[in-house]
FIMI-620297 format. One record per residue (C-alpha): z negated, y negated, x negated; residue number from 1. Coordinates in steps of 0.1 Angstrom, whole numbers, plus 5000, padded with zeros to 4 digits. Example, Ala and Ser with C-alpha at 12.3 -4.5 7.8 and 13.67 -1.06 7.14 Angstrom:
2
[zami [4922, 5045, 4877], 1];
[zami [4929, 5011, 4863], 2];
***
This chain:
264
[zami [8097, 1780, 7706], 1];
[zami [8099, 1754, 7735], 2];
[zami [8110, 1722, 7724], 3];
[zami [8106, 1689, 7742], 4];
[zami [8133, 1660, 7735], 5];
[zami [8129, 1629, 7749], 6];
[zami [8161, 1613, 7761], 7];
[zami [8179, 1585, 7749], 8];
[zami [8177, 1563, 7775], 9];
[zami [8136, 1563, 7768], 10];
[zami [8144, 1543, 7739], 11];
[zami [8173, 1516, 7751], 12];
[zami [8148, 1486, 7765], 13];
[zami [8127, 1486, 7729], 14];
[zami [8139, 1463, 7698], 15];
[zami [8147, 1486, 7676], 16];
[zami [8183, 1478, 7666], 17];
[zami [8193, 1506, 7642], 18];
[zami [8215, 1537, 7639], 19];
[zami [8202, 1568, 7648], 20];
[zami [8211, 1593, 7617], 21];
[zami [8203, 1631, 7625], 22];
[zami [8197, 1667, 7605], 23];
[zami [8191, 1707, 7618], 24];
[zami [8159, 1715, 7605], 25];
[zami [8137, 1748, 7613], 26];
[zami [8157, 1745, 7644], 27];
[zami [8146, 1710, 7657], 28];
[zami [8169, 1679, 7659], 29];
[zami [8152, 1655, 7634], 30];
[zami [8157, 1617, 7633], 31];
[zami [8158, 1595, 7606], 32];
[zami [8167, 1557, 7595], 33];
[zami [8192, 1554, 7568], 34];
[zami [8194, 1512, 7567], 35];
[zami [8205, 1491, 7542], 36];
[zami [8231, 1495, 7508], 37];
[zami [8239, 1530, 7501], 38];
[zami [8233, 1522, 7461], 39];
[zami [8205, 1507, 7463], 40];
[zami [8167, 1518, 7452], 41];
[zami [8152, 1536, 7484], 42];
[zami [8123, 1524, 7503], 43];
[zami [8106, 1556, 7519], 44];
[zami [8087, 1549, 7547], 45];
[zami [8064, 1573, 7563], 46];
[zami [8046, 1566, 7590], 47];
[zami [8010, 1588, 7607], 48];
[zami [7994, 1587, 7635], 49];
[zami [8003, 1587, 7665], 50];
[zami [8032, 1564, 7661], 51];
[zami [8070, 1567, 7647], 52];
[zami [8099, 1547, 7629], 53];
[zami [8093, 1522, 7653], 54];
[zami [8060, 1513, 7633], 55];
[zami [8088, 1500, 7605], 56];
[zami [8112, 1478, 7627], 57];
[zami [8099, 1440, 7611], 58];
[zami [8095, 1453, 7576], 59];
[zami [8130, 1470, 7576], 60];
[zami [8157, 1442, 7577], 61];
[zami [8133, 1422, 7548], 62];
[zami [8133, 1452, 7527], 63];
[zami [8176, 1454, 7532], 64];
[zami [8174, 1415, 7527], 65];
[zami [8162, 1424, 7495], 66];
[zami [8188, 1451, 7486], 67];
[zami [8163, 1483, 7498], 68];
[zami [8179, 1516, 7510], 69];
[zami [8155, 1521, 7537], 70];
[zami [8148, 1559, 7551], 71];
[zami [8119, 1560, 7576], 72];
[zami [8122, 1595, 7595], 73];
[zami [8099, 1609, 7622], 74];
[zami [8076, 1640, 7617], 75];
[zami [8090, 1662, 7640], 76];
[zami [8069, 1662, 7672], 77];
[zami [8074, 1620, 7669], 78];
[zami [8098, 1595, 7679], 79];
[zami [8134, 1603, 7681], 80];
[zami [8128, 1639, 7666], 81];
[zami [8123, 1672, 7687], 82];
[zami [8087, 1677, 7699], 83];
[zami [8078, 1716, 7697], 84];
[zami [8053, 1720, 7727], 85];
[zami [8025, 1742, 7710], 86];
[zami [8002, 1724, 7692], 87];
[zami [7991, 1752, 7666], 88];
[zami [8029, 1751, 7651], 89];
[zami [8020, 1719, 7639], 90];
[zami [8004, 1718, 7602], 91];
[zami [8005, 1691, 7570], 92];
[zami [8025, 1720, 7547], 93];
[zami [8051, 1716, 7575], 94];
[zami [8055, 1680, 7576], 95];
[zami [8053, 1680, 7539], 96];
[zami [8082, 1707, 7538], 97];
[zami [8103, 1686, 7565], 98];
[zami [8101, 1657, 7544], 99];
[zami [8105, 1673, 7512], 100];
[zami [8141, 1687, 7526], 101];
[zami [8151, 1651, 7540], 102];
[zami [8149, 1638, 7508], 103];
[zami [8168, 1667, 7487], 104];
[zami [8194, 1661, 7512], 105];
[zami [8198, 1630, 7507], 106];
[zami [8190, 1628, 7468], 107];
[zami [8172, 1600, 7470], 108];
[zami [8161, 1585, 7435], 109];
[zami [8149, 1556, 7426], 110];
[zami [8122, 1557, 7453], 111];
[zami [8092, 1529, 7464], 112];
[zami [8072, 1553, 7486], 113];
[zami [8056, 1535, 7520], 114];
[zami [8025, 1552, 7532], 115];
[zami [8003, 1547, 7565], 116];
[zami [7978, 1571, 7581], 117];
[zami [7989, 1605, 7581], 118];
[zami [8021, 1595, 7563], 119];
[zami [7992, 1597, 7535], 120];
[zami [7988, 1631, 7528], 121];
[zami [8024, 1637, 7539], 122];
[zami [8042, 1613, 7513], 123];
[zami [8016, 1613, 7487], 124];
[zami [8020, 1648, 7485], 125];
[zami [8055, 1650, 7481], 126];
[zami [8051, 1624, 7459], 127];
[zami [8029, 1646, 7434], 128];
[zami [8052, 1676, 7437], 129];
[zami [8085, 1656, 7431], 130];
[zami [8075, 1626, 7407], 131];
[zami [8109, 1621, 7392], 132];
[zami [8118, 1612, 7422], 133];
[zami [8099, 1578, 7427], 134];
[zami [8093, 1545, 7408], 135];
[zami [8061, 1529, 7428], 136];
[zami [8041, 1537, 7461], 137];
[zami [8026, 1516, 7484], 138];
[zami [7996, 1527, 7501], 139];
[zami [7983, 1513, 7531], 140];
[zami [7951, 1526, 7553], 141];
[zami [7951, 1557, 7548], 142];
[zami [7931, 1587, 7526], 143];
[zami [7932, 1621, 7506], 144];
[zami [7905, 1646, 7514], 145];
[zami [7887, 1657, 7486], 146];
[zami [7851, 1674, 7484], 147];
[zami [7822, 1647, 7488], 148];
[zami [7845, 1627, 7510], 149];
[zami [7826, 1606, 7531], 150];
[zami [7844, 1601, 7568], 151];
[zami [7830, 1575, 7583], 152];
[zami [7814, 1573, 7616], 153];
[zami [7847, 1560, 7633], 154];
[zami [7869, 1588, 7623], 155];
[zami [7843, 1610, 7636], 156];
[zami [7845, 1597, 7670], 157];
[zami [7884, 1594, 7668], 158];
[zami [7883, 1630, 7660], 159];
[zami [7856, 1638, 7689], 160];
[zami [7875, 1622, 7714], 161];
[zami [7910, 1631, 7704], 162];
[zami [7897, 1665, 7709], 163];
[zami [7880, 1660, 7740], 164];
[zami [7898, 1671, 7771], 165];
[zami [7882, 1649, 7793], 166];
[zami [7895, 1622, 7770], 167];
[zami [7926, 1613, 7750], 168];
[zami [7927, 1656, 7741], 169];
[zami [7937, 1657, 7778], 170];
[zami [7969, 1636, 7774], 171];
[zami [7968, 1616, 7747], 172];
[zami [7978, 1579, 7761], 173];
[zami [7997, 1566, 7727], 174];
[zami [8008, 1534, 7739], 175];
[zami [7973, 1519, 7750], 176];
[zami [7957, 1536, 7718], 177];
[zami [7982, 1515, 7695], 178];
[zami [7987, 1487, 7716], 179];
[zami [7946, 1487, 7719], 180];
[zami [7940, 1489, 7679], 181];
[zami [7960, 1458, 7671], 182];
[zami [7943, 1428, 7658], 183];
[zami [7966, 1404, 7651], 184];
[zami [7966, 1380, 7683], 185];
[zami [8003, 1371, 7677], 186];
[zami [8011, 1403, 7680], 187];
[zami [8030, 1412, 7711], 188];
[zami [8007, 1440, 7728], 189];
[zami [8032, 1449, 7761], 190];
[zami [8063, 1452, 7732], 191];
[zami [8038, 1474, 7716], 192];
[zami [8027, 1496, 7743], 193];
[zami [8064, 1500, 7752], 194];
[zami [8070, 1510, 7723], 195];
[zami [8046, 1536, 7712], 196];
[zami [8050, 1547, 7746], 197];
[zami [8088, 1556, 7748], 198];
[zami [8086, 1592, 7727], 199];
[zami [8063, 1605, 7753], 200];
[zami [8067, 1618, 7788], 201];
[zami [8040, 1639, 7793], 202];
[zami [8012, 1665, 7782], 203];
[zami [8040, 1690, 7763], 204];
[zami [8058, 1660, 7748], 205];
[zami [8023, 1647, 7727], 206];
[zami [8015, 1683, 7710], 207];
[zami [8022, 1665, 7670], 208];
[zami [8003, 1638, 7688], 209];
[zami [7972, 1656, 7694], 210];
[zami [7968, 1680, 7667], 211];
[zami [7964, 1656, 7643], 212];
[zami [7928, 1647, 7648], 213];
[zami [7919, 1682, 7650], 214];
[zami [7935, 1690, 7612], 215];
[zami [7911, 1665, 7599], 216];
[zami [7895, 1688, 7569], 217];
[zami [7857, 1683, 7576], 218];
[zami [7868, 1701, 7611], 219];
[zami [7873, 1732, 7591], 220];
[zami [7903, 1757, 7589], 221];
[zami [7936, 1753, 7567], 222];
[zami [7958, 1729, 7584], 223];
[zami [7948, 1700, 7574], 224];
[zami [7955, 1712, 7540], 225];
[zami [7923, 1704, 7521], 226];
[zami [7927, 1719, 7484], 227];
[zami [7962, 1699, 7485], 228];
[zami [7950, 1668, 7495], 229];
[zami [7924, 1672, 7469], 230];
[zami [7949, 1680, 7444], 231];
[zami [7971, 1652, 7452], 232];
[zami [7939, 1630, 7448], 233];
[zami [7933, 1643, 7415], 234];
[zami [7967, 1644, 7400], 235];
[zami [7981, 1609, 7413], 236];
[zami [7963, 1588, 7384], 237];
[zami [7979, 1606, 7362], 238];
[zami [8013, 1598, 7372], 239];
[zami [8012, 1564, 7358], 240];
[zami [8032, 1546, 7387], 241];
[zami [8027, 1514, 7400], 242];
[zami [8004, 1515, 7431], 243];
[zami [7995, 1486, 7454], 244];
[zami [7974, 1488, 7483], 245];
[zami [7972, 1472, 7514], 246];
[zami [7939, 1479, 7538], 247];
[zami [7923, 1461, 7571], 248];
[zami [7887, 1470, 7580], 249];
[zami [7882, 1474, 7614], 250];
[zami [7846, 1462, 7627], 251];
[zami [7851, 1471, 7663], 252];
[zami [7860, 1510, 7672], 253];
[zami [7859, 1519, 7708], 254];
[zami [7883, 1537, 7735], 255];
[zami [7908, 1509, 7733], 256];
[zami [7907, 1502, 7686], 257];
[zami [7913, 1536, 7681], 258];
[zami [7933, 1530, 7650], 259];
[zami [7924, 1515, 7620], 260];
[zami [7952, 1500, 7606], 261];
[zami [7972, 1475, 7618], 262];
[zami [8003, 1492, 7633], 263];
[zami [8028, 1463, 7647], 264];
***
């Protein structure tokens, strides 16, 4: 399997003042954060698509100013982490999996799960399979498949163009996507771009990038993981934890709002 890892220097100019922890996994290098009081309750935080740890920088040092644990790792084929260079390895079981072991490694208990985007499906899975391991979740902008699911018309044509060589399937420009999407205007959009930017040096680097959109269930095929989305969407009421919710609507979708949360 051919690997791309991006090298450290890509990531010196950015503000993103932590400790790099790392684990063998499947073969790959895999980053994580580990910030905060060893003893204390864990904030999991799981970020989608197409961005990384990074997406948790401002929210980390609160959540250790309030005695969190924080963990935020990146999928493999994201930030710090090794980037396999063939799209198809790339699948939700996998990232599930991945995840899954990062948290029997460290035993983390105790757990507030963080959820954006793809990080959905990913930690709210793991959630349903392991519930003794978590307390509350927190659930920001993102979804579980299930049949009747209604996808709206801008994650259609996020989906269309994501795929579209001639567009972002041709190399998928991360940097202007997020930095494009955001819609705070005291948000600092050349930090942003800089730093959505840094994992990435070319077309082989952005495989995990670009198969994403084309996993989304009403494309077809197993992937995407539809029957356990569907069963994490039916079995999550029942689990009786706290759940808060966080959402932004975005009005405008075009080439340069791509995303539909807002990722600062």
């Amino acid at each position: 399997m051919d690997i791309f890892r991006t090298p450290d220097e890509a990531f010196e100019h950015l503000d993103y003042p932590f400790r790099p922890n790392w684990r063998e996994v499947e073969g790959l290098r895999l980053h994580h954060l580990d910030e905060g009081p060893s003893g204390g309750p864990v904030a999991l935080l799981v970020h989608g698509e197409p961005t990384w740890s990074y997406l948790y920088r401002k929210m980390i040092p609160a959540l250790v100013a309030r005695g969190f644990r924080c963990i935020a790792p990146d999928h493999a084929g994201f930030g710090k982490s090794d980037k396999p260079t063939d799209e198809t390895w790339y699948d939700l079981p996998g990232h599930v999996r991945r995840l899954s072991d990062l948290a029997a490694e460290l035993d983390l208990k105790n757990v507030t799960l963080f959820v954006q985007d793809w990080g959905g499906p990913i930690g709210l899975r793991l959630l349903v399979d392991e519930p003794e391991r978590f307390e509350r979740v927190v659930i920001m902008s993102t979804w579980l498949h299930r049949d009747g699911y209604n996808y709206s018309a801008g994650i259609r044509q996020w989906a269309a163009r994501a795929n579209d060589p001639a567009e972002l399937g041709g190399d998928m420009d991360v940097g202007r996507i997020v930095a494009g999407s955001l819609l705070n205007p005291k948000v600092n959009r050349r930090e942003a771009f800089a730093g959505y930017s840094a994992p990435f040096d070319g077309h082989e680097s952005k495989a995990g990038a670009r198969r994403f959109p084309s996993i989304l269930p009403f494309l077809g095929g197993q992937a995407g993981d539809p029957l356990g989305q569907q069963h994490c969407f039916e079995t999550l009421p029942k689990l009786g934890l706290p759940m808060h919710f966080f959402w932004e609507t975005v009005i405008s979708f075009s080439l340069h709002r791509m995303a539909s949360v807002g990722r600062t």
